[in-house]
MITOR-631811 format. One record per residue: residue in one letter; x, y, z of N, C-alpha, C in turn. Coordinates in pm, whole numbers, plus 50000, padded with zeros to 5 digits. Last residue first. Layout:
// residues N
AXYZXYZXYZ;...
//
This chain:
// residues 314
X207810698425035208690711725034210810702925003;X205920686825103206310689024978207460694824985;X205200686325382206190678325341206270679625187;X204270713925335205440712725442206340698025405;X202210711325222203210718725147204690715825232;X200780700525443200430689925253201970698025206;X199930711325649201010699625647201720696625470;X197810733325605199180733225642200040724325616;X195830719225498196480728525417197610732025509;X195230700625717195540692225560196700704125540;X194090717625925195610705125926196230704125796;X192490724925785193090734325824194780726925848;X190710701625770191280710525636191730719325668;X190510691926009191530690125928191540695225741;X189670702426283190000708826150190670707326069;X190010683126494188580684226417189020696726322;X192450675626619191590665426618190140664726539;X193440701726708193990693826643193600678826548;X191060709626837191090713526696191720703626599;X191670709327118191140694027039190710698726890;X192180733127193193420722327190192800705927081;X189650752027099190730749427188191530737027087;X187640755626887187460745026945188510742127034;X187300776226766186810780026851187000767726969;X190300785326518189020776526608188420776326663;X192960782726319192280795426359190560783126445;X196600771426416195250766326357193740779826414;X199260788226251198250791526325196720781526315;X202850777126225201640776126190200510778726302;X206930788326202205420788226284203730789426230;X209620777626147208400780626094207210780726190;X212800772726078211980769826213210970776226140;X215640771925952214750767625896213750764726022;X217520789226104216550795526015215660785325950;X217840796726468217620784126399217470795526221;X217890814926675219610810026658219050798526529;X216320830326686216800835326639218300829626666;X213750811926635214490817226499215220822426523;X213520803726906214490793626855214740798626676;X212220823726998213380818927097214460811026953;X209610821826836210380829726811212060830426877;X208930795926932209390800026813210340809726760;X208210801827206209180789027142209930796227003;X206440820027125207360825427201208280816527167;X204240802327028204970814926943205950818126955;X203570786527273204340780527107205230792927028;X202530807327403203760794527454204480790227344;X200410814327284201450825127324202620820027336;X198530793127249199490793627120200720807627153;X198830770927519198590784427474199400782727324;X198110738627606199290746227517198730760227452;X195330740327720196600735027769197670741527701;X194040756727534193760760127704195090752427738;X194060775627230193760764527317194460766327412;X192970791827059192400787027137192390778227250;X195040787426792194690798826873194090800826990;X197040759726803195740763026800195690777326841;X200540758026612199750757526728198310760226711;X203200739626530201680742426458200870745926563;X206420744126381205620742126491203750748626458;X207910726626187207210739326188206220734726284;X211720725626146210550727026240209730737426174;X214020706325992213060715425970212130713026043;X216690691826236215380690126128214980704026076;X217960693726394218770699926256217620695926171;X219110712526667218050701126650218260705826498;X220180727326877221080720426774220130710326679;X218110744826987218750749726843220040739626788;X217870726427228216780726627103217420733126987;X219410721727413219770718027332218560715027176;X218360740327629219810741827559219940734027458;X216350726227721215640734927625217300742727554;X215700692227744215930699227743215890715027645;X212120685827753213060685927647213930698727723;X209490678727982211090688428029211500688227900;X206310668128052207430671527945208450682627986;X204710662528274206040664928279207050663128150;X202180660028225202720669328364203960671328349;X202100639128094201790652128019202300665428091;X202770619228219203390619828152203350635828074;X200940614328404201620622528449202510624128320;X198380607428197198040624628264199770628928347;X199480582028153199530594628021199360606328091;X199170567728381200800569728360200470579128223;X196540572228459197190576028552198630579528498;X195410556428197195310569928258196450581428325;X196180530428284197060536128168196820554828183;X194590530128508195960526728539197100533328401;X192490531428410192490532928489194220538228514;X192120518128077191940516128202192780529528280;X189510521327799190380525827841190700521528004;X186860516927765187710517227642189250518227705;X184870528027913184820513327846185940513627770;X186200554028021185930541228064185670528328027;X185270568427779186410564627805186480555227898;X182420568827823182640565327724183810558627717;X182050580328033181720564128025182540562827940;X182690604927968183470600228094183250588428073;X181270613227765182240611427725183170601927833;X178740615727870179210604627768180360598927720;X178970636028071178690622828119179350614728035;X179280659327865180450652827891180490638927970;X176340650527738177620652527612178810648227742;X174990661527949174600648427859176050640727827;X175640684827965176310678428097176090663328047;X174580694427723175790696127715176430688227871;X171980690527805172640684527685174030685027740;X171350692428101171520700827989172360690127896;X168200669028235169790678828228169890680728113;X166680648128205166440659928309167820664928325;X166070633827977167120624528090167070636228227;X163570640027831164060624827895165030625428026;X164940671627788163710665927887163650649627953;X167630685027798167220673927761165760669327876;X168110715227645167870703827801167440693527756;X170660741127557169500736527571169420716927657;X172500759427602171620754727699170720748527697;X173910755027336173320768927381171790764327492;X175790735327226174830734327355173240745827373;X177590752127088177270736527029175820735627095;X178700773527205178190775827070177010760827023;X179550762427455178180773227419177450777427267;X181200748927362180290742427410179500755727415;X183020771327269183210756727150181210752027227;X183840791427408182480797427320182460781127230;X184960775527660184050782827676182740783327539;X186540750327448186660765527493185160769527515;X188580721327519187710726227475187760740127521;X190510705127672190200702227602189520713027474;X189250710227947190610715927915190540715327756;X186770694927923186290714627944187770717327883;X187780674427931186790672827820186880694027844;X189100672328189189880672028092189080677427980;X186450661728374187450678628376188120680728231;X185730643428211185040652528260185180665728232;X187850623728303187710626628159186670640528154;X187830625728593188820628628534188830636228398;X184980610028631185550623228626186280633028566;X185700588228466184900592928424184770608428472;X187740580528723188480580028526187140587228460;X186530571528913187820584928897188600585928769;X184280567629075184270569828941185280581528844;X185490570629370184340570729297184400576629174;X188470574829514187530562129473186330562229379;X190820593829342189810592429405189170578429394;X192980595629183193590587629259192080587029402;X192110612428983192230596328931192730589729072;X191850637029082190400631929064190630613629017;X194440640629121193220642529248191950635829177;X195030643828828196070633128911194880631029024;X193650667828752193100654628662194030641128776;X194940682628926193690685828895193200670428875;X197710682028765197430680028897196110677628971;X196960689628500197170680128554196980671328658;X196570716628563195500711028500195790695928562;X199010723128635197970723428731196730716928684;X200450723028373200200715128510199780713928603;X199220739728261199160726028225199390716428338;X200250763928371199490763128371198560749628308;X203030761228349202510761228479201130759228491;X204070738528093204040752628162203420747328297;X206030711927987205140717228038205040728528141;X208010722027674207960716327798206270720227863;X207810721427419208910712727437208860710227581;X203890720127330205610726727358206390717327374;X201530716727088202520707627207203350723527227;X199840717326878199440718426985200080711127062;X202590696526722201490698426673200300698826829;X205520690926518204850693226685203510702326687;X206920683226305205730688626268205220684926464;X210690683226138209840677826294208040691326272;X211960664825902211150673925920210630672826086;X214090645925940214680661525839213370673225827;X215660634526248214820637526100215000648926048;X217970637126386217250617726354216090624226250;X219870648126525219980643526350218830635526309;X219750650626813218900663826684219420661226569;X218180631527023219220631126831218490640726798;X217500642927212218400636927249219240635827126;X215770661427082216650669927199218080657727238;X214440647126961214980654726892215830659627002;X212670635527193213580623527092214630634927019;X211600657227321212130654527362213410643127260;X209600658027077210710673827129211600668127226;X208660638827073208970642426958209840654526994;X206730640527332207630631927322208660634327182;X205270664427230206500666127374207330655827335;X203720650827039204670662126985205920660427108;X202330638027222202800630127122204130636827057;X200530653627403201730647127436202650641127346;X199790675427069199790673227247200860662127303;X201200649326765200120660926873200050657826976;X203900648826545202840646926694202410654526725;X205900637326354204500643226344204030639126515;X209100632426189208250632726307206780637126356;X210040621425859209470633825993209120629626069;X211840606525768211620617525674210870626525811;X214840595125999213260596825989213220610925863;X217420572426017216770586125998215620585325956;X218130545526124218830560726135218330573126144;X216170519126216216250529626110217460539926215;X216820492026320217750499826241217700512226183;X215060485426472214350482426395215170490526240;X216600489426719216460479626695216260475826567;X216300519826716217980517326692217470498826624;X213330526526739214300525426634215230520226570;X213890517227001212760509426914213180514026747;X215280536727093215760523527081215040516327004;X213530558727097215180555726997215260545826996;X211490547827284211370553427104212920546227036;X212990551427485212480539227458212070539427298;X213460584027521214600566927512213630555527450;X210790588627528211730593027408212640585427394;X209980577627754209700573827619210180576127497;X211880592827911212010578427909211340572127807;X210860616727852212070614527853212570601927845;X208460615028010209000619127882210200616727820;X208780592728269208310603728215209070605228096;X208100570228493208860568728381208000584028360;X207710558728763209010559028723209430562528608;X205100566928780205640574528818207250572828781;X203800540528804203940552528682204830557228696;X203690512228867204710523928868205040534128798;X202650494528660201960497928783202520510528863;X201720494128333202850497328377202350501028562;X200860472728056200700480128166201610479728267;X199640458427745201200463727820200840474727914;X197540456327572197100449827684198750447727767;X197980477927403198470462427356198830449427503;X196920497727498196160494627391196660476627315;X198220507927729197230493727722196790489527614;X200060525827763199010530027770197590515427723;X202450514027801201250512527928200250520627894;X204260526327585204300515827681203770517627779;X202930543527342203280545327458203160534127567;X203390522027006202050526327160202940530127299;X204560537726710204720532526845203230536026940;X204150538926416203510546026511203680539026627;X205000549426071205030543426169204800546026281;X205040545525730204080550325808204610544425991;X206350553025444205840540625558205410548825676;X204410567425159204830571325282205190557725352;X202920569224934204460572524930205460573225056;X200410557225005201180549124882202540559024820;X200050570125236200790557125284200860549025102;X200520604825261199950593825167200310580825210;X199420627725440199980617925485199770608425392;X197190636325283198110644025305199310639925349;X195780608725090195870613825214196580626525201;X196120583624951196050598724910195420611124962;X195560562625218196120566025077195510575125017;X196580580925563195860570025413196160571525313;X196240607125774196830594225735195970586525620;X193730627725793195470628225743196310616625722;X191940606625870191410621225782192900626725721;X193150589826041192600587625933192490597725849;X194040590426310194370603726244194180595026080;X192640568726438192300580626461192570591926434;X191550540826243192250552226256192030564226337;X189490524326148189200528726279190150534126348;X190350522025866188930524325889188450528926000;X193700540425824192540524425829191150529825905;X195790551526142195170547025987193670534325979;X196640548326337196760559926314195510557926210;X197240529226647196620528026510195910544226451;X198680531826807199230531026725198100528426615;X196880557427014197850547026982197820543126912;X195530584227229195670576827155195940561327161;X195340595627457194350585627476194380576127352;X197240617927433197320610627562196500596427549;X198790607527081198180616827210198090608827312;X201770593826899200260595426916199920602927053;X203810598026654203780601426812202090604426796;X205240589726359203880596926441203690588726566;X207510587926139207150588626250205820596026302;X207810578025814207220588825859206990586525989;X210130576325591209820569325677209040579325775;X210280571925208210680579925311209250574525449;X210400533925113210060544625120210410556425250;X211720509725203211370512125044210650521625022;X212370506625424213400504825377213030510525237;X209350493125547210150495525556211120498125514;X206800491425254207180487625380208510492925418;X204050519225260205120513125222206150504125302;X201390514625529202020524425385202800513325330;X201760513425884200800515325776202000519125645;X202990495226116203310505126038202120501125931;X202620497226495202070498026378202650501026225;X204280481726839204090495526674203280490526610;X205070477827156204560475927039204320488726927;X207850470927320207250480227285206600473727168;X207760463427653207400456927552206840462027476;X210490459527898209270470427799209200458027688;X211280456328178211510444928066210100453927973;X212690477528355211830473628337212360462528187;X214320491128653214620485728521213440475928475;X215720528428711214160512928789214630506928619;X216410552628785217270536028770216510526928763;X215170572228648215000569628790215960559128832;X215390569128397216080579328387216190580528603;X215190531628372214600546128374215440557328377;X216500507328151216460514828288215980525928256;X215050479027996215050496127952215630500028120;X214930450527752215270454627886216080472427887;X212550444727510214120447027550213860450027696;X211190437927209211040434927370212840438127414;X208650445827012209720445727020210170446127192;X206330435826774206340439626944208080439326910;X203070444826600204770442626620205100445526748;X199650444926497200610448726634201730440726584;X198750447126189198890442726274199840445626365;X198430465525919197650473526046198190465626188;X199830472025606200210464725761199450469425867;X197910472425322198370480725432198580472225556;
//
């Protein structure tokens, strides 16, 4: 299995005019290029390209004999340029949004020649970017799987956002915050009451559960900078796909939403759905059932499995 970073280097203008020298890096896991159907995956806000393999983060669906098989699948996974994971950082966030990764995608394509994708697979921001690439080539696959995403960001995501933007542009410990807030968006009322049920931690003199998100705020902090933060939270603020040109999109969509979840309502997805059966017929709508909000996507994967497994059978 290929796990090592590929870079591909070009010169990109923004959708702003700003012109950057990108340096996009990928992953491909599975089959190699050219010698099997070609599977795109759009990774999340904190993701990246390493999907697979022992320290995979969509392992449980990616691998060999997987749902995602990589001994029928190539496997491929771009790193959102600046999110750092290939030590590529971007100081000017702000010049680039959704839309610009979706360019930068195609091209990383156009370079790497493929035409056509067997599917697209993304969650939360990963999907947007995947609604947006389809909005620009609605030929480029034959399955699109958007996964706890919409095609755009609501009102109520973005304020979340906005929220998470005030707490990263603070001085004191503004990525452990950040992650903090996000960790509650993330999650549902009955997910941490169910887990927590108040109970305390005597050693440290607080509730487990304030334990749990502290951990998480470090946690991301060692792992993650500052700066890549700043350009994934606006990026999430601002998925636009245009929305005129979603019924020319010629893949098979089955959009997969959470019941529970706080950023992408599954009301938002449904409604999508239903908007787009009634000029599309191959469009499909999946329910993940949870208590766990938006990060289900991330912990029910036998709920994942049994949805996806038939979809690319199909």
């Amino acid at each position: 299995m290929k796990t090592e970073l590929n870079y591909i280097n070009f010169t990109y203008q923004t959708d702003s005019l700003k012109e950057y020298n990108i340096s996009l890096s990928y992953q491909l896991f599975g089959k190699d290029l050219f010698s099997a159907p070609i599977i795109l995956v759009n990774h999340a806000l904190t993701g990246n390209s390493n999907v697979s393999g022992e320290n995979g983060w969509w392992k449980q669906l990616i691998g060999e004999d997987q749902v995602i098989d990589t001994n029928i699948y190539s496997v491929l996974c771009f790193n959102i340029p600046g999110n750092g994971y290939d030590d590529f950082f971007i100081d000017e966030y702000e010049d680039f949004t959704p839309s610009d990764i979706a360019n930068i995608f195609l091209q990383g394509l156009e370079i790497l020649h493929i035409k056509c994708l067997h599917a697209i697979i993304g969650g939360s921001l990963g999907g947007g970017v995947g609604w947006e690439m389809l909005a620009k080539n609605p030929h480029l696959a034959e399955i699109f799987i958007p996964i706890a995403c919409d095609f755009k960001t609501h009102d109520w995501l973005h304020a979340q956002c906005l929220v998470q933007k005030f707490l990263l542009n603070h001085d004191d410990e503004p990525l452990q915050k950040a992650r903090i807030h996000a960790m509650l968006c993330y999650r549902t009322p009955e997910s941490l009451n169910d887990r927590f049920q108040n109970k305390y931690n005597q050693e440290k003199q607080r509730l487990e559960s304030e334990d749990w998100l502290v951990y998480h705020g470090n946690s991301l902090n060692e792992r993650f900078s500052l700066k890549s933060y700043k350009l994934m939270n606006h990026l999430l603020m601002n998925i636009n796909a245009d929305e005129k040109k979603l019924k020319k999109i010629q893949a098979r969509m089955h959009l997969i939403s959470v019941d529970t979840d706080l950023f992408f309502p599954a009301s938002e997805i449904r409604m999508c759905f239903e908007k787009l059966k009634e000029k599309k017929e191959n469009v499909f709508y999946h329910e993940i059932q949870s208590i766990h909000g938006h990060d289900a996507f991330l912990m029910e994967y036998k709920q994942l499995n049994n949805i996806i497994k038939p979809i690319l059978k199909i």
